[in-house]
C-alpha positions as CSV (number, residue, x, y, z in Angstrom):
1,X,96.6,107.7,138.9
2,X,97.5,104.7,136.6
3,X,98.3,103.6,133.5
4,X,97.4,100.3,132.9
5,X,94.5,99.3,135.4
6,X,90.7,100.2,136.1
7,X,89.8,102.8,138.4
8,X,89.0,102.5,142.4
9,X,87.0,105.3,143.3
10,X,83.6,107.1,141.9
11,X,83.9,108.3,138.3
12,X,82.5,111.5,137.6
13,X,82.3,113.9,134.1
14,X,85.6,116.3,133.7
15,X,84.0,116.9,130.3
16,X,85.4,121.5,131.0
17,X,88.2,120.0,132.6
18,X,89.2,117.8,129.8
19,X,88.7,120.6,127.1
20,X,90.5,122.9,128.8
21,X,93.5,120.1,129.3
22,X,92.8,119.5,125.1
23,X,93.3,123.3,124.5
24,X,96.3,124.0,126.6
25,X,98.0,120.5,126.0
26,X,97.8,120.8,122.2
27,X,99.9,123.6,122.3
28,X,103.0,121.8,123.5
29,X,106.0,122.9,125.1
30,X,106.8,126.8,125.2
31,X,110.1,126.6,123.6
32,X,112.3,124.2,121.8
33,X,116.1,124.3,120.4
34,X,116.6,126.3,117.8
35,X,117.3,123.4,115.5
36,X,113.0,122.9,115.4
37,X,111.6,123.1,112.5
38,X,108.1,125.5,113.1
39,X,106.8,124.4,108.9
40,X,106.6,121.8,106.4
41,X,109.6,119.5,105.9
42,X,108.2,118.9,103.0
43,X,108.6,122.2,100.9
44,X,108.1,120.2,97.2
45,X,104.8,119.9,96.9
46,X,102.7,116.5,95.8
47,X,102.9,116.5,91.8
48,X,99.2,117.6,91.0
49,X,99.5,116.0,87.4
50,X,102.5,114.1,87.1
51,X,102.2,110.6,87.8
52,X,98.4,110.8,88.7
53,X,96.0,108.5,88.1
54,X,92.0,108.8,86.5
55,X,89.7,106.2,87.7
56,X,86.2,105.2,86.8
57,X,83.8,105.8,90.1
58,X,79.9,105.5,90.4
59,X,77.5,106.1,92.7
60,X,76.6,103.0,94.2
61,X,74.1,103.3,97.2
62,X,72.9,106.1,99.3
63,X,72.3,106.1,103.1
64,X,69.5,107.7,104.8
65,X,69.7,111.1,106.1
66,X,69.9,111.3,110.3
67,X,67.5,113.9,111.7
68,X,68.2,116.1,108.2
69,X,71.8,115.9,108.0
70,X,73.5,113.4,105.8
71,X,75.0,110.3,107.1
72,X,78.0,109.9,108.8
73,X,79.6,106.7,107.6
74,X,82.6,105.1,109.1
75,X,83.4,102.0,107.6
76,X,82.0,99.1,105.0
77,X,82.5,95.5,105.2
78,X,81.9,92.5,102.9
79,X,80.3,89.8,105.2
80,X,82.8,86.2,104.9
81,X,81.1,83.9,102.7
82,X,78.2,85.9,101.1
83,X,78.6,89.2,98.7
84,X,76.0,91.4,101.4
85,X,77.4,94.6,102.1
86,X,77.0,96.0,105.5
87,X,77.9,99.9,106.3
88,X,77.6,101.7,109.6
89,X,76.6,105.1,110.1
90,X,79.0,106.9,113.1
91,X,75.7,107.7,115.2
92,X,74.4,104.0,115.5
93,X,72.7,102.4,112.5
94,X,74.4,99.4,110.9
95,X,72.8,98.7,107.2
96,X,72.6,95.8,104.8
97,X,72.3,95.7,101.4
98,X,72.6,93.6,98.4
99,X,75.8,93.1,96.6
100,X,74.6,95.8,93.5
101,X,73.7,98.6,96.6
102,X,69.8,97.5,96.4
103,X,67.7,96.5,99.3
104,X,69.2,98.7,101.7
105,X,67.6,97.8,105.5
106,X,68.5,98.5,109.0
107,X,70.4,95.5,109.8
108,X,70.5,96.9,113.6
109,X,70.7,100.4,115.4
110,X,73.4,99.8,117.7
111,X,71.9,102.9,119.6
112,X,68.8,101.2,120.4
113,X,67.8,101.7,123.8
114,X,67.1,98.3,123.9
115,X,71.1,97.6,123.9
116,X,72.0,99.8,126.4
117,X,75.1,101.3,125.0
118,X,74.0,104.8,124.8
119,X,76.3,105.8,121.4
120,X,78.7,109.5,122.4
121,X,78.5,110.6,118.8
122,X,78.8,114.3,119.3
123,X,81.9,116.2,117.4
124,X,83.6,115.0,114.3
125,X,85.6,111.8,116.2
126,X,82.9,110.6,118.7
127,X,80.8,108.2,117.5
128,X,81.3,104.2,116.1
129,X,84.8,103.6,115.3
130,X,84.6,100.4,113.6
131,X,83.3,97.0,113.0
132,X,84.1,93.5,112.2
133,X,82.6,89.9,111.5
134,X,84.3,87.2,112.7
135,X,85.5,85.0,110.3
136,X,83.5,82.5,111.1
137,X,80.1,84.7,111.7
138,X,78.7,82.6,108.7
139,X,80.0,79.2,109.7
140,X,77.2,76.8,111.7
141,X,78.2,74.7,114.4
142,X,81.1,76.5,115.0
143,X,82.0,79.3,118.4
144,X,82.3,82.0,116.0
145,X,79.3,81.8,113.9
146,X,76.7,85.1,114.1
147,X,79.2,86.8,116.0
148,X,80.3,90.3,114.9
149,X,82.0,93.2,116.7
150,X,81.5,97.2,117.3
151,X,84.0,99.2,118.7
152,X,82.2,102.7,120.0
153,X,82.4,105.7,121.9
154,X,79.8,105.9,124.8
155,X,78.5,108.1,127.1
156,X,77.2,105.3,129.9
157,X,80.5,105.6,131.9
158,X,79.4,103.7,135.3
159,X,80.8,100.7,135.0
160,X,84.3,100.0,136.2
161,X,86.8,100.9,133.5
162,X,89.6,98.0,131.9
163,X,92.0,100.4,130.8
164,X,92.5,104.2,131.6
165,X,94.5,107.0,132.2
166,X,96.8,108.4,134.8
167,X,93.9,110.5,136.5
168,X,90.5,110.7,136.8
169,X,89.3,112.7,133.7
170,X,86.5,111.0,131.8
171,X,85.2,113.0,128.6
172,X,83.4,109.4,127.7
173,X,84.1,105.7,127.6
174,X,84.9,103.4,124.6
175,X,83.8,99.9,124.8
176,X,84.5,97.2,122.3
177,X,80.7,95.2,122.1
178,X,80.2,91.5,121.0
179,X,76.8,91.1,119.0
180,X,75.7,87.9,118.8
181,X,73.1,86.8,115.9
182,X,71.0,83.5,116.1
183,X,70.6,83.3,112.6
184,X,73.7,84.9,110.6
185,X,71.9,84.6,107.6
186,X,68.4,86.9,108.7
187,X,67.9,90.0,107.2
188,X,68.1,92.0,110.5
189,X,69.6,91.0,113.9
190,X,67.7,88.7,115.6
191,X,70.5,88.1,118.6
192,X,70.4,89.4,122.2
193,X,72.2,92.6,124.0
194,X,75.7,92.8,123.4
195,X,78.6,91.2,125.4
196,X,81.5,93.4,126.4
197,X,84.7,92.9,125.8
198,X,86.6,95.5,127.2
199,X,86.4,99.1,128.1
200,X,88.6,102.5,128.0
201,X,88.1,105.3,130.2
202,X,89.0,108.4,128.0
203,X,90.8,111.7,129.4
204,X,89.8,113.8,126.4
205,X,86.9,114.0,123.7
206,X,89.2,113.5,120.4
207,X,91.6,110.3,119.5
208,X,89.5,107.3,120.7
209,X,89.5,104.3,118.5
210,X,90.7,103.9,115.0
211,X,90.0,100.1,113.2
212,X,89.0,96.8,114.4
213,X,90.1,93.9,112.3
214,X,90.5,90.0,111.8
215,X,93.2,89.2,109.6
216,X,91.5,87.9,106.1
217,X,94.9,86.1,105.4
218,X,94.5,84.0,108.3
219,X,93.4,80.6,107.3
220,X,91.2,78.7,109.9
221,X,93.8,76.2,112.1
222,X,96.4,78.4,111.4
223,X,97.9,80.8,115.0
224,X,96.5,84.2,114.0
225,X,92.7,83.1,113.0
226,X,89.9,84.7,114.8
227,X,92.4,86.9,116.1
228,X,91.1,90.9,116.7
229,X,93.0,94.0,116.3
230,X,91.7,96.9,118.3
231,X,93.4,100.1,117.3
232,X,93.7,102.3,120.4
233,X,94.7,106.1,120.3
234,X,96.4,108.0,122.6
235,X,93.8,109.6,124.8
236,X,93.1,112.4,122.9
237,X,94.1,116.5,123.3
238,X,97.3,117.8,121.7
239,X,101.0,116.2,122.1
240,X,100.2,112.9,124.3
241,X,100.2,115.0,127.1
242,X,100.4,111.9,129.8
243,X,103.0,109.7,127.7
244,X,100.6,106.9,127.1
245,X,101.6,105.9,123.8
246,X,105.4,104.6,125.1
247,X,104.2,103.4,128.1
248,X,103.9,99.8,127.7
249,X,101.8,99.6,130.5
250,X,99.0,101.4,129.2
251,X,96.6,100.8,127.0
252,X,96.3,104.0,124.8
253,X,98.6,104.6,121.9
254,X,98.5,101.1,120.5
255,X,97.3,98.3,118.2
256,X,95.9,95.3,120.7
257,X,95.5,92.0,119.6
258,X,93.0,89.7,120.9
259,X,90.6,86.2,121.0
260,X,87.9,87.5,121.6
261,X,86.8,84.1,122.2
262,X,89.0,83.6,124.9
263,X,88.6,84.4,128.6
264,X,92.3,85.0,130.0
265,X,92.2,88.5,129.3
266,X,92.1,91.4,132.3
267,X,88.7,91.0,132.7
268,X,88.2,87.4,131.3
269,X,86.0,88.3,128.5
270,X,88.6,87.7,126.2
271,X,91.8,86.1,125.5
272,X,95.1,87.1,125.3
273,X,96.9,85.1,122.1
274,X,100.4,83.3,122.6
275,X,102.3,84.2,120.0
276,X,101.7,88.4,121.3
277,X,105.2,90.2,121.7
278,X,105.1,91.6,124.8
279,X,103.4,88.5,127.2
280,X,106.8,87.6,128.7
281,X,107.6,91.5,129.2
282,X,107.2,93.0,133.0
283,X,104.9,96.1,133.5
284,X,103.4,95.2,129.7
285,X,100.0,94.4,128.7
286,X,100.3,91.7,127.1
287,X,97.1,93.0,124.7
288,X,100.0,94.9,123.2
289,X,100.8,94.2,119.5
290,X,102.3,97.4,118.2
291,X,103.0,100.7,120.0
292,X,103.9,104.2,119.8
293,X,100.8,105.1,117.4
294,X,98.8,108.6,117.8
295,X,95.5,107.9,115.7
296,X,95.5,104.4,113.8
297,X,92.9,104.8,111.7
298,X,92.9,102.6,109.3
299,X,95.0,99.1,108.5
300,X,95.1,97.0,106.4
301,X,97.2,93.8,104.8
302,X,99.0,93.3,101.4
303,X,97.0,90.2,100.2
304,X,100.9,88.8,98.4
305,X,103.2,89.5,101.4
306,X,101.5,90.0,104.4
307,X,102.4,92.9,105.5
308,X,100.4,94.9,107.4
309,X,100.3,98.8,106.7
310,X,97.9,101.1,108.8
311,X,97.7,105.1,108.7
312,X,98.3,107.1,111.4
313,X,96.9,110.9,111.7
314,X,100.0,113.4,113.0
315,X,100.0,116.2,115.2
316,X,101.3,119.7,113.9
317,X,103.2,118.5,111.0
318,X,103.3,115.0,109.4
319,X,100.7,112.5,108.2
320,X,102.1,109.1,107.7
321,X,101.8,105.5,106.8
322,X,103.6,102.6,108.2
323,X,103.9,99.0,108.3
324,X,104.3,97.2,111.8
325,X,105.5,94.1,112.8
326,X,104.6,92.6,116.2
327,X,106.4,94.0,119.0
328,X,107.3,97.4,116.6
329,X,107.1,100.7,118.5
330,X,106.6,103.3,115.6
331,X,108.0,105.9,117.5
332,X,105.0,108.3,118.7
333,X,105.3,111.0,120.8
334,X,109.0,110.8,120.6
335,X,108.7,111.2,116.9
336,X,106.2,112.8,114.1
337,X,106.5,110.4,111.1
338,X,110.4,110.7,110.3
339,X,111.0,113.6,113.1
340,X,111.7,114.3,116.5
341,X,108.3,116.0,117.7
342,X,109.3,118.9,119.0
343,X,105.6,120.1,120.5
344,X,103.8,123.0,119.3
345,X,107.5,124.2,117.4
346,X,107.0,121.6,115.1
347,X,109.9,118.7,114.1
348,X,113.4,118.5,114.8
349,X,115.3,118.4,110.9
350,X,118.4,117.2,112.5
351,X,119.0,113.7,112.2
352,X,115.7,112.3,111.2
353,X,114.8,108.4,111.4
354,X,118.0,108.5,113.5
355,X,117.0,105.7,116.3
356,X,117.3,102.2,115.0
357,X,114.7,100.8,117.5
358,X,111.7,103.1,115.7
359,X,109.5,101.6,113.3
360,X,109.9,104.7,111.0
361,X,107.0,105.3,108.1
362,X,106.9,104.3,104.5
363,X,105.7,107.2,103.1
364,X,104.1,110.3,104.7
365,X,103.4,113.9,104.1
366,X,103.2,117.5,105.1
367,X,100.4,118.8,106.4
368,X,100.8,122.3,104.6
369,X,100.8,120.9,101.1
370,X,99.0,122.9,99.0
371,X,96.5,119.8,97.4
372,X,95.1,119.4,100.9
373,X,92.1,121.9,102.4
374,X,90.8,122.4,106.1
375,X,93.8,120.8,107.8
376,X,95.1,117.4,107.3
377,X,94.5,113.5,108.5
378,X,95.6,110.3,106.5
379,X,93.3,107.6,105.6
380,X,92.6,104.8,103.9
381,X,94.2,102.4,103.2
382,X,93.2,99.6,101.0
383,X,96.5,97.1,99.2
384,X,95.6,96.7,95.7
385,X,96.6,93.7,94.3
386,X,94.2,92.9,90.8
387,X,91.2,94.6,90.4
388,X,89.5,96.0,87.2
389,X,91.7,99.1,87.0
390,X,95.2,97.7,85.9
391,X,96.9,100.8,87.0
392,X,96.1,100.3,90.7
393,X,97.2,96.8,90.9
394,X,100.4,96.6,93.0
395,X,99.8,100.0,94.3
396,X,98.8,101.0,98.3
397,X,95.7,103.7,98.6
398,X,95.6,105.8,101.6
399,X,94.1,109.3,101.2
400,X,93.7,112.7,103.3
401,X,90.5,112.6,105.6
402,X,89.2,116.2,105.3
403,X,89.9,117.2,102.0
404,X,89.7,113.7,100.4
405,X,92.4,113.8,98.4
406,X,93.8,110.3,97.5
407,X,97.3,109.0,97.0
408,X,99.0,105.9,96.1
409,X,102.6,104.3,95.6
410,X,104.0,100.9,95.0
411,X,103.7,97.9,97.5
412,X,106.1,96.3,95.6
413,X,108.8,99.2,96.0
414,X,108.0,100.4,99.1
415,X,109.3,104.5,99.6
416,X,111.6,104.9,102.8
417,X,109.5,108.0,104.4
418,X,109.3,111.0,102.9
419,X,106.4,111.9,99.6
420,X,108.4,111.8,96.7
421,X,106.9,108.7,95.7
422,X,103.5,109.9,96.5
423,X,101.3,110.2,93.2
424,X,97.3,111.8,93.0
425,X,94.1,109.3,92.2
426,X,91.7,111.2,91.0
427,X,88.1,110.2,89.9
428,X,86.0,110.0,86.9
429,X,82.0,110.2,87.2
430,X,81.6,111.1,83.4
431,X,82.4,114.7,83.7
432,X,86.5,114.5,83.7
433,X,88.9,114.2,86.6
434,X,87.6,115.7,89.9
435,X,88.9,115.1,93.5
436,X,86.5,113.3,95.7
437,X,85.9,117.0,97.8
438,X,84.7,118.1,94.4
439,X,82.1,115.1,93.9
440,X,81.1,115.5,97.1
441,X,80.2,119.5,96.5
442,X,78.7,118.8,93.4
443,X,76.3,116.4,95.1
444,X,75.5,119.3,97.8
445,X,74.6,121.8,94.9
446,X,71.9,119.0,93.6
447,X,70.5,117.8,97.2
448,X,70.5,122.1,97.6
449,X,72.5,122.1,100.7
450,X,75.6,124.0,101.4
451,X,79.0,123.0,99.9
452,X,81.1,120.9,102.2
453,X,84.5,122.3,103.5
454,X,85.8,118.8,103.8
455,X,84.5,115.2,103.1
456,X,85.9,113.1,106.1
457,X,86.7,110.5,103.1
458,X,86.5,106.5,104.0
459,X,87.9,103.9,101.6
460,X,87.1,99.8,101.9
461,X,87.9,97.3,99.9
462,X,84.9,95.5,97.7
463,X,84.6,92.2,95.8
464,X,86.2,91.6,92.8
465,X,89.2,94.3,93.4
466,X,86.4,97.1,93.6
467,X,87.3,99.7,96.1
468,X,84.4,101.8,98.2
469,X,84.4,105.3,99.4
470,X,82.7,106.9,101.8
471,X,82.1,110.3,103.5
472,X,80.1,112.0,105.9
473,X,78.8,114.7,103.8
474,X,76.6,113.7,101.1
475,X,75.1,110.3,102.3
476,X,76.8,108.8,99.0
477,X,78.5,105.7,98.7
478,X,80.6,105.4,95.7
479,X,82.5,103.0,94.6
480,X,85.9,102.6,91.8
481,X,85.3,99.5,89.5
């Protein structure tokens, strides 16, 4: 119906619809030259010992349990200006705690009735994607002080939609909220319902949001502060089965930038910033920083050189990382990291990273390597530069989301594709080198549940060079220092 604008007539749930769409979309086209390559490019393996690091981790805090199962956590934030720690839980509740992990509280349940977003948090992707402070949120007498950001799945789908897809099917919506505190500083929020920003109609039940981000390298005056990244996936199913993510007119299958302070946006509750690539461009949203992404989970920026890296979950056969530049198209569903995506045969191994105009990735990896368990999805990422452990300084951490396996490689030298230069982190909790699925299991034995099959791994930077993970399987937070 469209690709870029809200929709006209009634909206209605297409929730067997859309799963049957998922199911038969994800398995691509029915045939493909005989130059496609059905299995790994990557035959060589990840060294398991060679070049792997050992790393000191501790258990740091430990969330509550929701309705007996063990939180879900999605993503951990230092707040600007103070050492408090804030973590959300996927389901709704956003916690507080002091900078050693004590004196957890309920900073807010962002599924409070009393808020009236109604949280969609069913299946392993549904659910809170991220949060963010604004850079000011602890800065009186200024626009942005108090205010912080939640970018999350819903099930209320009646209001009129920003952005959408080319029909009518709507497994859920995701909204990006504005929470606005009166007193930054109070120990739980003390501000009034949230302020939308913008909204996404979604065709499908998987590939919603990924990070939401100021950048911290932005100083205040400069162009870029206060300005939000929203990453957007492509809709969801298998494949990018509407060719959203190239479309420049739609919203899915990109990284936006926005002021969310500003009010010349679609919708005018937010701004559109000057200096994004595609404002001039007709038929593009000029919300458009980056395009061509299938999952964007996670981003982040190398605190020396700027550059911003993000990891992006593949389809049949590649997990990669990339950087980006403004205005960068990094090639999805025309390519799978470094190859042509050739749909349920796999990649094309003829001529990869062949088109000049791509935004090809750093480093990436097959999904059929044998370190990785119960599929594959990158994660991460976190640019290490200091720290207490020397021999992650100058290195970029990104890991594998189910089986929580974690990898890193030099910022300094950056790899052109491929995983040779990918090397193991493994961790230390006083018993000798384990992988963080391992930790994770352990922890199951004591708490006397079932092992996990995956951990759904996290990672976040901490103060002082002190890197956080987090999964959604034992309620632990841990944390490498």
């Amino acid at each position: 119906m469209y690709a870029a604008h809200c929709t006209t007539g009634p909206r209605a749930p297409f929730l067997f619809l859309s799963v049957l769409a998922l199911t038969l979309a994800s398995l691509g086209p029915s045939a493909a030259p005989a130059s496609a390559q059905v299995s790994d490019p990557y035959p060589d393996p990840i060294p398991s010992t060679r070049g792997a690091v050992t790393v000191p981790v501790a258990d740091f805090a430990r969330l509550p349990d929701i309705d007996g199962d063990p939180a879900r956590a999605m993503h951990l934030l230092v707040e600007p200006g103070t050492d408090r720690i804030f973590v959300v839980d996927m389901t709704g509740p956003l916690y507080a705690m002091a900078p050693d992990g004590s004196d957890m509280i309920e900073y807010i349940d962002v599924n409070d009735g009393a808020w009236g977003v109604s949280v969609e948090s069913g299946g392993r992707e549904r659910g809170i994607q991220g949060f963010a402070f604004h850079p000011d949120f602890g800065t009186e007498g200024v626009d942005g002080y108090g205010r912080f950001y939640i970018w999350t799945d819903t099930n209320r789908t009646d209001p009129t939609p920003d952005f959408g897809p080319r029909n009518d099917d709507d497994a859920h919506d995701t909204v990006l909220l504005e929470f606005r505190a009166s007193d930054a500083a109070a120990r739980t929020y003390d501000g009034g319902a949230p302020r939308e920003l913008m909204r996404f109609q979604q065709p499908y039940g998987n590939h919603n949001g990924g990070q939401i981000a100021f950048n911290p390298l932005a100083e205040r005056g400069s162009e870029g502060f206060g300005l939000l990244y929203v990453g957007v996936a492509d809709g969801g199913s298998g494949g990018d089965p509407q060719n959203l993510a190239q479309d420049l007119g739609s919203g899915f299958g990109k990284i936006m930038r926005i002021d969310p302070l500003g009010s010349d946006g679609r919708n005018g509750s937010y701004g559109i910033p000057t200096s994004n690539p595609f404002l001039e461009r007709a038929g593009a949203l000029p919300e458009i920083w980056a395009y061509g992404v299938r999952n964007p989970q996670r981003f982040a920026w190398d605190p020396t050189t700027g550059t911003f890296f993000f990891t992006d979950i593949g389809q049949n056969t590649v997990e990669e990382i990339s950087t980006a530049t403004a205005g960068a198209n990094l090639g999805w569903n025309t390519w799978e990291g470094s190859f042509r995506y050739m749909g349920r045969q796999g990649v094309d191994m003829q001529a990869p990273r062949g088109d000049p105009d791509m935004t090809f990735p750093v480093a990436e990896y097959g999904q059929d390597d044998p370190l990785l368990t119960n599929r594959a999805a990158s994660t991460g990422l976190i640019v290490q530069r200091g720290g207490p452990v020397p021999a992650l300084d100058g290195r970029v951490l990104w890991g594998d989301l189910p089986s929580g396996e974690i990898f890193h490689f030099s910022a300094d030298d950056l790899p052109e594709g491929g995983q040779h230069a990918l090397r193991r982190v493994l961790l230390d909790a006083g018993d000798g080198p384990r992988s963080m699925l391992q930790l994770v299991q352990a922890e199951n034995r004591r708490q006397g549940r079932s092992e996990a099959s995956r951990t759904d791994l996290r990672m976040s930077p901490g103060p002082e060079g002190s890197i956080f993970l987090l999964n959604k399987h034992d309620g632990v937070i841990r944390v490498i220092r």
